[in-house]
C-alpha positions in Angstrom: 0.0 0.0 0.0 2.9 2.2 0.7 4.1 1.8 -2.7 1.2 2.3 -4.2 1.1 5.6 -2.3 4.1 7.0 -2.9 3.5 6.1 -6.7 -0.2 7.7 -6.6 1.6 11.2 -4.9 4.5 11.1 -6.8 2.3 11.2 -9.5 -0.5 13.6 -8.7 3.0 16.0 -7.5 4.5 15.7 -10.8 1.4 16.4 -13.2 2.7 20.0 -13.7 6.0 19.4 -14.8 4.7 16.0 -17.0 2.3 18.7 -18.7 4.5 21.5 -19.5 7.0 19.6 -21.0 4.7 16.8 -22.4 6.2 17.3 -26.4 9.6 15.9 -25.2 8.3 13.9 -23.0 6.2 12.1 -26.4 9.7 12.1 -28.2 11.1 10.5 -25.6 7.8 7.5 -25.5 9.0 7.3 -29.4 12.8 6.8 -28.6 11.8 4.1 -25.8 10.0 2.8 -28.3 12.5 2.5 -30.6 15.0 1.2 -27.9 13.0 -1.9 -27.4 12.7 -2.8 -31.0 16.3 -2.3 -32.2 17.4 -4.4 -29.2 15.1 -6.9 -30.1 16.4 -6.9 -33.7 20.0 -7.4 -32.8 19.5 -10.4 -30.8 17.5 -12.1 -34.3 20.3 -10.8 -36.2 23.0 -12.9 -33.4 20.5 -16.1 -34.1 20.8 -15.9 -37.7 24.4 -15.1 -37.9 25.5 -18.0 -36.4 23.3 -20.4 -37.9 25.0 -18.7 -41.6 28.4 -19.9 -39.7 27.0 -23.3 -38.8 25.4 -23.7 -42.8 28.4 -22.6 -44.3 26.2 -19.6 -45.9 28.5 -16.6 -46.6 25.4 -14.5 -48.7 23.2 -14.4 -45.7 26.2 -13.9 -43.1 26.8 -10.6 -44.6 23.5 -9.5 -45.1 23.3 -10.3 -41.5 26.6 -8.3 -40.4 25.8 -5.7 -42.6 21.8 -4.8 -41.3 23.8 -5.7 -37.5 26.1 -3.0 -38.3 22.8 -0.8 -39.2 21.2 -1.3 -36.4 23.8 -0.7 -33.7 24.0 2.7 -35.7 20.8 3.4 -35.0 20.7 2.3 -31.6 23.8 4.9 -30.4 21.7 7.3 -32.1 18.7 6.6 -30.2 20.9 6.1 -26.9 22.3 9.8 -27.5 19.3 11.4 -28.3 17.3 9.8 -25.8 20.0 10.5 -22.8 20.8 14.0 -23.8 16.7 14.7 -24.3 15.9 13.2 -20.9 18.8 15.5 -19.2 17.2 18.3 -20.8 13.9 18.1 -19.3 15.5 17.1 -16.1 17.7 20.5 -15.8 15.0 22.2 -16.8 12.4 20.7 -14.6 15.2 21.0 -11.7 15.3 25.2 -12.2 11.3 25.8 -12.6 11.4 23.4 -9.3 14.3 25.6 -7.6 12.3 28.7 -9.0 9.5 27.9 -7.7 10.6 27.1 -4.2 13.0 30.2 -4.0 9.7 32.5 -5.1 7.9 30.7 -2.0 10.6 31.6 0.5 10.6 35.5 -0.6 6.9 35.4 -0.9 6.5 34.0 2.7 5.2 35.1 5.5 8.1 35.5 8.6 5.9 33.3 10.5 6.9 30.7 8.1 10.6 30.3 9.7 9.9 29.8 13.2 9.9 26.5 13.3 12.6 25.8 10.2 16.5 26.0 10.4 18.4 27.3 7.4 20.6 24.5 7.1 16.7 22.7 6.7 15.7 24.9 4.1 19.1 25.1 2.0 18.4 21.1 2.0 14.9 21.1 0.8 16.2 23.7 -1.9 19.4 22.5 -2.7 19.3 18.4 -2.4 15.7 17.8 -2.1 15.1 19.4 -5.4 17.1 17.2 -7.4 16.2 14.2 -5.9 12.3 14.9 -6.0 12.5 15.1 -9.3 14.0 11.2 -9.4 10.7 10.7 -9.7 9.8 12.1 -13.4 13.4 10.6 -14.7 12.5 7.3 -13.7 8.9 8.1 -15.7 10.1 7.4 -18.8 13.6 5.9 -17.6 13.1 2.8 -15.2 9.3 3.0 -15.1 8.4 3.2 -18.7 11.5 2.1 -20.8 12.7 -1.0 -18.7 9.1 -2.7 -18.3 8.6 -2.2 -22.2 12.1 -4.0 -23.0 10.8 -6.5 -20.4 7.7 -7.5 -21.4 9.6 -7.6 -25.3 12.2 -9.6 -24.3 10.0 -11.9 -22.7 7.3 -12.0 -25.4 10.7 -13.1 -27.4 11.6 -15.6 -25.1 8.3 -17.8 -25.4 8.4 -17.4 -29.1 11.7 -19.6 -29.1 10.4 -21.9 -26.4 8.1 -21.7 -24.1 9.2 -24.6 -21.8 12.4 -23.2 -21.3 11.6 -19.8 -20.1 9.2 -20.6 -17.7 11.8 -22.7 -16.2 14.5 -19.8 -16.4 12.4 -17.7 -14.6 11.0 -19.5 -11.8 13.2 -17.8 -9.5 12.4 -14.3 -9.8 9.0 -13.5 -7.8 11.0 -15.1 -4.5 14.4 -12.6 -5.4 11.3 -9.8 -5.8 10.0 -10.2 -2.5 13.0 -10.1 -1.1 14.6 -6.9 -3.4 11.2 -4.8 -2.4 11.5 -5.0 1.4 14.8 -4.0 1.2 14.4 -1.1 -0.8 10.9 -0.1 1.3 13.6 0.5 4.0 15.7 2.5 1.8 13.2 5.3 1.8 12.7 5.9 5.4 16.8 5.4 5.9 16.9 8.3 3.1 15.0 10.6 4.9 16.9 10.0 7.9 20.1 10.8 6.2 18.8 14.2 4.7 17.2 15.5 8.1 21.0 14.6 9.3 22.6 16.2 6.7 20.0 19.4 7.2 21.6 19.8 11.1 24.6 19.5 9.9 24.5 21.9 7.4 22.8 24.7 10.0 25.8 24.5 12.4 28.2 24.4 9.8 26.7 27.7 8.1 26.0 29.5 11.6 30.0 28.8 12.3 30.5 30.5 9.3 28.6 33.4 9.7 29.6 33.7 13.5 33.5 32.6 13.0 34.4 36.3 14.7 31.7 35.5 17.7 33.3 32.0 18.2 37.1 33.4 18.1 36.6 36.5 20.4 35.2 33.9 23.1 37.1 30.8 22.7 33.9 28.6 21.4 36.2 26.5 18.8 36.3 23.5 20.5 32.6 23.2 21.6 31.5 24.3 18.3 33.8 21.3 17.3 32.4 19.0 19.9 28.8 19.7 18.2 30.1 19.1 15.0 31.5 16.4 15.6 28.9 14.5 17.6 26.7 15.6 14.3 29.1 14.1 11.9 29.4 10.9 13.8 25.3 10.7 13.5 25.2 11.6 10.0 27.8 8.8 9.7 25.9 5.9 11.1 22.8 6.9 9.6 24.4 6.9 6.4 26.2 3.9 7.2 23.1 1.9 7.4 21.9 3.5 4.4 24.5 2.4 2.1 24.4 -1.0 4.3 20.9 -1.5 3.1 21.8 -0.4 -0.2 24.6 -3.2 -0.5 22.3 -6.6 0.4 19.7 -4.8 -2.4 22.3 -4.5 -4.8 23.4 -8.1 -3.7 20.3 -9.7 -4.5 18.9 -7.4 -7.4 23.0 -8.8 -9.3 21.0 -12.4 -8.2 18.4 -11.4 -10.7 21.1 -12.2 -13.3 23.2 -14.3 -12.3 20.3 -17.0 -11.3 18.2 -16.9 -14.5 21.8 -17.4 -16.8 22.7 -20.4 -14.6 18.9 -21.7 -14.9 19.0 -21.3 -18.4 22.5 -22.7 -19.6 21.6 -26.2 -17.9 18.4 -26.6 -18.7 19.1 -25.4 -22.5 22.0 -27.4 -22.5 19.2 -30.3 -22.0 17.5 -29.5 -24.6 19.9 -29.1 -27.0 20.9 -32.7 -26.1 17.4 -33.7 -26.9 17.2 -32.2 -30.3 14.0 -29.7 -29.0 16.0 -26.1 -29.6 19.1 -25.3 -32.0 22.6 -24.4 -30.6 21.9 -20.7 -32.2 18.7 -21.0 -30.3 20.0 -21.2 -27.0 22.8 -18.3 -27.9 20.7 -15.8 -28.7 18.6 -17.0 -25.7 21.3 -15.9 -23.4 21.5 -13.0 -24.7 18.0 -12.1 -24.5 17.9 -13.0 -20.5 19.6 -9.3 -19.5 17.1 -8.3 -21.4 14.5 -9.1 -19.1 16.7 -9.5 -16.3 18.3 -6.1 -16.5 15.3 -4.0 -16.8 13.7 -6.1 -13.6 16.8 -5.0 -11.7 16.7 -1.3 -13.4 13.0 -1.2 -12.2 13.5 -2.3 -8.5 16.5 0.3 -8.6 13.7 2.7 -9.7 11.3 2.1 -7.2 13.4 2.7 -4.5 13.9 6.0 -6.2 10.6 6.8 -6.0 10.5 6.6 -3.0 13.2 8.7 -2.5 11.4 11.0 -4.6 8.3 10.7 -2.2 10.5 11.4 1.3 11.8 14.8 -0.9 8.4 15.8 -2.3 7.1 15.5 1.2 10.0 17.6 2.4 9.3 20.1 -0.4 5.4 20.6 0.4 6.0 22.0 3.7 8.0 24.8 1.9 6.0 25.1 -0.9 3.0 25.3 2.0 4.1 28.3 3.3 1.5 31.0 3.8 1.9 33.7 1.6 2.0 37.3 2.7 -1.0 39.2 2.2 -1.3 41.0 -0.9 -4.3 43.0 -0.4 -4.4 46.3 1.0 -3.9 50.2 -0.2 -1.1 53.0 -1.1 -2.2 55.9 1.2 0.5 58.1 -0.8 -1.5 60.7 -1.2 -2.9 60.8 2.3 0.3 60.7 4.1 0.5 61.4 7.9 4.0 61.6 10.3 2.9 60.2 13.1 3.4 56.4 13.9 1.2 55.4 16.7 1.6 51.9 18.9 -1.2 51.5 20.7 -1.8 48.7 23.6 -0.2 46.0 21.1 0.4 42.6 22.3 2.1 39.8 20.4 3.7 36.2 20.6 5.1 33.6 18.8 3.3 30.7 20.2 0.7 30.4 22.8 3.5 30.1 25.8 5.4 33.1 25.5 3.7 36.6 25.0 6.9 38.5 23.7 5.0 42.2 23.7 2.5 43.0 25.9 0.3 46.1 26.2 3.0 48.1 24.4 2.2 51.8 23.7 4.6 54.1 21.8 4.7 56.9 19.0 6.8 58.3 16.5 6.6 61.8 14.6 8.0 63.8 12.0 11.2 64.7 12.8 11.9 63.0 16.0 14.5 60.5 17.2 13.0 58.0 19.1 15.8 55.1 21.4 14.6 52.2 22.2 16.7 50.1 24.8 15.9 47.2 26.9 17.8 43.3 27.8 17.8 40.9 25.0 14.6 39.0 24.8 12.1 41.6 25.6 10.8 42.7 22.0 12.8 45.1 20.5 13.4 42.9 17.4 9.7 42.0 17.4 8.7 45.7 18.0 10.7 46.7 14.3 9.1 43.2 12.6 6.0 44.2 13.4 6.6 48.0 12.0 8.0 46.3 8.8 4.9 44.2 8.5 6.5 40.5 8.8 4.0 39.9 11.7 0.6 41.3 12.4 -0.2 42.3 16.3 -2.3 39.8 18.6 -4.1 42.6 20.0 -4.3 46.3 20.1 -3.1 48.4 17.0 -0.5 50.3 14.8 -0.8 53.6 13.1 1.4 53.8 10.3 1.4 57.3 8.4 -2.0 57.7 9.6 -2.9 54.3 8.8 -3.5 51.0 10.2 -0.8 48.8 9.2 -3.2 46.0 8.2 -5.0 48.2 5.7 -1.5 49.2 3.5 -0.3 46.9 0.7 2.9 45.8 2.3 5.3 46.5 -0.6 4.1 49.9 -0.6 4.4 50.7 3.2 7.7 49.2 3.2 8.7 51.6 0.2 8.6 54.2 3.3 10.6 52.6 6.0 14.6 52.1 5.4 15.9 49.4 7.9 19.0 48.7 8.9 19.4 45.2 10.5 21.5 43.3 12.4 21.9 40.6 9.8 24.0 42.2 6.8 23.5 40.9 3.3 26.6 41.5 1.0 26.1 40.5 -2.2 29.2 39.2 -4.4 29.5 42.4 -6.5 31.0 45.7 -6.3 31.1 48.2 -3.4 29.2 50.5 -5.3 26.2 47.9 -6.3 26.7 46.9 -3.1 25.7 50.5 -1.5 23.4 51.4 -4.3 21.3 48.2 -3.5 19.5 50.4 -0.3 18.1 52.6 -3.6 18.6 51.3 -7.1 17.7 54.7 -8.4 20.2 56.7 -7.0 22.5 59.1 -8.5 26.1 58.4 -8.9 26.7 61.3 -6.2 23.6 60.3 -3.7 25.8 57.1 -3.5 29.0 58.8 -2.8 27.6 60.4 -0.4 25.9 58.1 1.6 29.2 56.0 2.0 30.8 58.9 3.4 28.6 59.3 6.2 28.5 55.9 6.2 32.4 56.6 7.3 33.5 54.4 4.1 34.9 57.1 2.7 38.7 56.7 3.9 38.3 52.8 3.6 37.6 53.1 -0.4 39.8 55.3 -1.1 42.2 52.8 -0.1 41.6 50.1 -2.0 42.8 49.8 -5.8 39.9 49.4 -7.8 37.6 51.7 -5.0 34.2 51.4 -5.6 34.5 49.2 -8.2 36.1 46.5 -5.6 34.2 43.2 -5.7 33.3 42.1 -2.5 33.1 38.0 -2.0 30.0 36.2 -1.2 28.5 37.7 2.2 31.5 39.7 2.5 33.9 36.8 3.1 37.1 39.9 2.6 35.2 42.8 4.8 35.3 43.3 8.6 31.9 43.1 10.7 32.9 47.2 11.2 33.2 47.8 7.2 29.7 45.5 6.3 27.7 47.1 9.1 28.6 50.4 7.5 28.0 49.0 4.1 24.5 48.5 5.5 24.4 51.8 7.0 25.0 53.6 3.6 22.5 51.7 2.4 20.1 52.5 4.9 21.1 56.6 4.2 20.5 55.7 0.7 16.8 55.0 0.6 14.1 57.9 0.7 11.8 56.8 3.1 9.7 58.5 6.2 10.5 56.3 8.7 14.0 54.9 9.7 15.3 52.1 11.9 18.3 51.8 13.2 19.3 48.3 14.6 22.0 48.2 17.1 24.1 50.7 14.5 27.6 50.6 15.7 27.3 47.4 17.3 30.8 46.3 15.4 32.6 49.7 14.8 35.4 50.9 17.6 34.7 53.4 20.2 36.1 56.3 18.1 34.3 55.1 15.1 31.4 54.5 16.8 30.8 58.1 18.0 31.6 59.4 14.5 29.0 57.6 12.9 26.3 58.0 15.6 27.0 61.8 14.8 26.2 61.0 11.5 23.4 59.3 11.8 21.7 62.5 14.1 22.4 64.8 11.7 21.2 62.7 8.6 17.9 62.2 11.0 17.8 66.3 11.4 18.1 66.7 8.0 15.9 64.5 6.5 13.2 65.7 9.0 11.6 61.6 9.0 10.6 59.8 11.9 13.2 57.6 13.3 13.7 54.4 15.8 17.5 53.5 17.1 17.7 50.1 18.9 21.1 50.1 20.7 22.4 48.4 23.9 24.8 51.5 24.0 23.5 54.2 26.2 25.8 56.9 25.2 24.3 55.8 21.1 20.4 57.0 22.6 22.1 60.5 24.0 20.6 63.1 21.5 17.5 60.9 21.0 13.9 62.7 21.6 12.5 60.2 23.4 14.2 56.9 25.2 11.9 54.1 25.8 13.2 52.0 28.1 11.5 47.9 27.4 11.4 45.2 30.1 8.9 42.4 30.2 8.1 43.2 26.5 6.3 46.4 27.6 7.6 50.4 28.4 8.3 51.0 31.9 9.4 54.1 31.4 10.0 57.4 29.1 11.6 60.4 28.2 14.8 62.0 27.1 18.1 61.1 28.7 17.5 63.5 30.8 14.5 63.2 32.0 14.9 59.7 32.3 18.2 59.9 34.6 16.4 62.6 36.8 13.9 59.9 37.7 16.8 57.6 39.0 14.6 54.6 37.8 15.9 51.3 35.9 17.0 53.3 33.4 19.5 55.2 35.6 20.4 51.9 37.2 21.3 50.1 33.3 23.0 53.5 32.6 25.3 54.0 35.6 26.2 49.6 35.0 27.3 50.8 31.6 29.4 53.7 32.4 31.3 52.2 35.5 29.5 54.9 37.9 28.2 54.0 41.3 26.1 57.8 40.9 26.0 60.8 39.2 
């Protein structure tokens, strides 16, 4: 029933991909087609040639050689075609399917990733793809083409006797029994070995991204110690996966080896008793891969598709992801300043509530600092301005708005975020900067990579802005990509800005020029703006401080105001600065 399943939803899945590329998959049908005749042809042609030898008939010999010669021709023309046709489709198929899933994952809503890991999704994407599509190659490679050269050779076999291949062949229901459990077994041990591989792949690409981190506080060898102990699971699982695979591949070589042996003593036999010719039993044996091989090609193929059927299933769940609405309105032309967070509550799951009863509100022209310990909302707080999430309860004002009645692209047209988590893309520093604002002028981007405080660092480089940087900025500091970002962030033309822990990687001196910057950019541009920074002294010139604990403001005001009322504020700020008191 299993089998059947998987077939049936392996199936149903591919449909869309069978449909759109249905011409070549026809041509293929033909060239199968084809295959099964031609191979049927030269095993006559091996019959009559030898019983020409036997008669001492050199006339039909050659005729024989000659249309034996013309036919392998024709069948490494229809091998060629039909291998390079089939890895056509499959490339092909394999890019709409990586398209399609990519398109999902931009498309989704943030609630979506929760509960994945990337090394989980770059698996699903990256392996998964491929081996879903297993699935349609075996279509019209092991499923189609290896029963139809079956069921020839067979048909073949009967037509020289009868008696004889029945006997050959008694064997080969027991060896399928035995082939098919082995291979059911394959498919669960497969999807063991890819959710393995997935958490590997997650630690290996968070070391990589967080190789500073690790260094600067001596993780290397528990980092290693999780590796390892990952590796050593992959390993096993794997291990009995390949384990598995070696007693199928022992009994499917059986399928051959059995049938040959069967038929070479019984033959013999008959030969003896004058019921089949020498050339008979020749061209026999070499019809007996013919249905032997394609038996063994199919069981090979099955335990593909199941394969296919572990991926697909993997697949779905990305390709299930809700969508972001797309429904909503462009209030351009009714644009207000003020950004308004009234009572809003929000959590990720029904255990936690990460926001509650949070009020706060921007306006034209004002700094707003928002500071608080990790894990109490700040990072929610600017997901939820950017639309990835929508509030539990209460509401939020943007531009005089509710943010669930603006079309999401166009409200996030007028906010310019700069986040913690910095994509550099492996171009130049110029494409690089203008990516915050793909319109900008030549000059717009000079600018915003000097107060980005880039200016010096270009300069010094040979080719300047026209350095390529390396995939996620494998040749840049954290300092020099978080300013990268920043000059992106300056970049943009928006009416609201965010500012995510700014100089979070930049050296005191540094740290204050920038921050500098970033006020007077603020002033300038006359926008509302948020900062998010651990950094006291970075929330100094802000407007108003809201200080976060429990996920909701426990207090409010300028720096001021706020150390005048000696309340948790004062206490954080006085731990920072080293100060028992002012």
């Amino acid at each position: 029933m299993e089998k059947k399943g998987s077939i049936r939803y392996c199936a149903k899945w591919s449909k869309q991909y069978l449909i759109k590329y249905k011409f070549r998959f026809f041509l293929l049908l033909l060239l199968m087609i084809a295959a099964v005749v031609l191979n049927l042809y030269q095993v006559n042609f091996v019959q009559r040639s030898i019983d020409a030898v036997l008669d001492h008939n050199i006339k039909v010999l050659l005729t024989t050689l000659s249309l034996f010669i013309a036919i392998t021709i024709l069948r490494i023309t229809q091998n060629y075609l039909f291998n390079y046709y089939s890895r056509d489709v499959i490339l092909n198929m394999n890019r709409d399917l990586k398209n399609k899933c990519m398109d999902r994952l931009v498309d989704a809503k943030a609630s979506n990733f929760s509960q994945e890991t990337k090394g989980d999704l770059y698996t699903r994407i990256e392996s998964d793809t491929t081996n879903a599509l297993g699935f349609v190659e075996e279509i019209y490679g092991g499923l189609l083409l290896q029963p139809l050269l079956a069921v020839g050779g067979l048909v073949y076999l009967f037509y020289y006797n009868w008696k004889l291949t029945i006997f050959t062949f008694i064997t080969l229901p027991l060896l399928a029994i035995l082939i098919n459990m082995t291979s059911q077994r394959s498919g669960k041990l497969y999807s063991d070995v890819q959710e393995s591989q997935s958490r590997f792949t997650e630690v290996a690409v968070d070391i990589i991204d967080g190789y500073e981190t690790i260094k600067a506080y001596n993780m290397q060898q528990s980092r290693l110690a999780i590796v390892k102990e990952l590796l050593a699971k992959l390993l096993k699982k794997e291990n009995d996966f390949y384990k598995n695979d070696a007693i199928t591949l022992a009994l499917i070589l059986s399928v051959t080896y059995i049938p040959t042996i069967i038929s070479f003593i019984f033959g013999g036999y008959l030969v003896s008793q004058g019921e089949i010719k020498v050339s008979v039993l020749f061209a026999y044996s070499q019809l007996i891969p013919t249905i032997c091989l394609p038996t063994i090609s199919l069981f090979g193929s099955i335990s593909k598709v199941r394969n296919s059927y572990y991926a697909m299933k993997r697949i779905n769940k990305l390709l299930e992801f809700e969508s972001e609405r797309e429904d909503g309105t462009d209030f351009k032309d009714s644009m207000n300043s003020l950004i308004n967070i009234n009572h809003v509550g929000f959590s990720y799951d029904d255990t936690h509530k990460v926001l509650n009863d949070l009020c706060m509100k921007f306006e034209k022209g004002k700094c707003v600092g928002v500071m608080g310990s990790n894990g109490i909302g700040k990072s929610t707080l600017i997901q939820l301005l950017c639309g990835l999430y929508e509030a539990d309860s209460g509401s939020i004002s943007m531009f005089g708005h509710n943010i669930n009645a603006w079309k999401l692209d166009k409200l996030r047209q007028h906010i310019s975020y700069m986040c913690q988590e910095i994509v550099i893309l492996p171009d130049t520093i110029y494409e690089n900067i203008r990516y915050g604002n793909m319109k900008a002028t030549e000059e717009e981007i000079y600018n915003a990579a000097r107060m980005a405080g880039l200016e010096d660092f270009i300069k010094g480089l040979e080719a300047g802005y026209n350095t390529v940087l390396q995939e996620d900025g494998a040749n840049l500091s954290g300092g020099q990509k978080q300013r990268i970002s920043m000059a992106r962030t300056f970049l943009k033309n928006s009416d609201l800005y965010i500012f995510d822990e700014p100089t979070a990687s930049l050296e005191p001196e540094l740290e204050k020029k920038i921050m500098n910057e970033i006020m007077k950019f603020i002033r300038v541009k006359n926008a509302a703006s948020l900062i998010v920074s651990h950094n006291v002294n970075n929330l100094s010139e802000c407007d108003t401080i809201y200080y976060m604990q429990n996920g909701k403001v426990i207090e409010s005001g300028s720096m001021n105001e706020l150390l005048l009322k000696k309340g948790k504020f004062y206490q954080k700020y006085n731990e920072m600065i080293g100060v028992n008191s002012l």
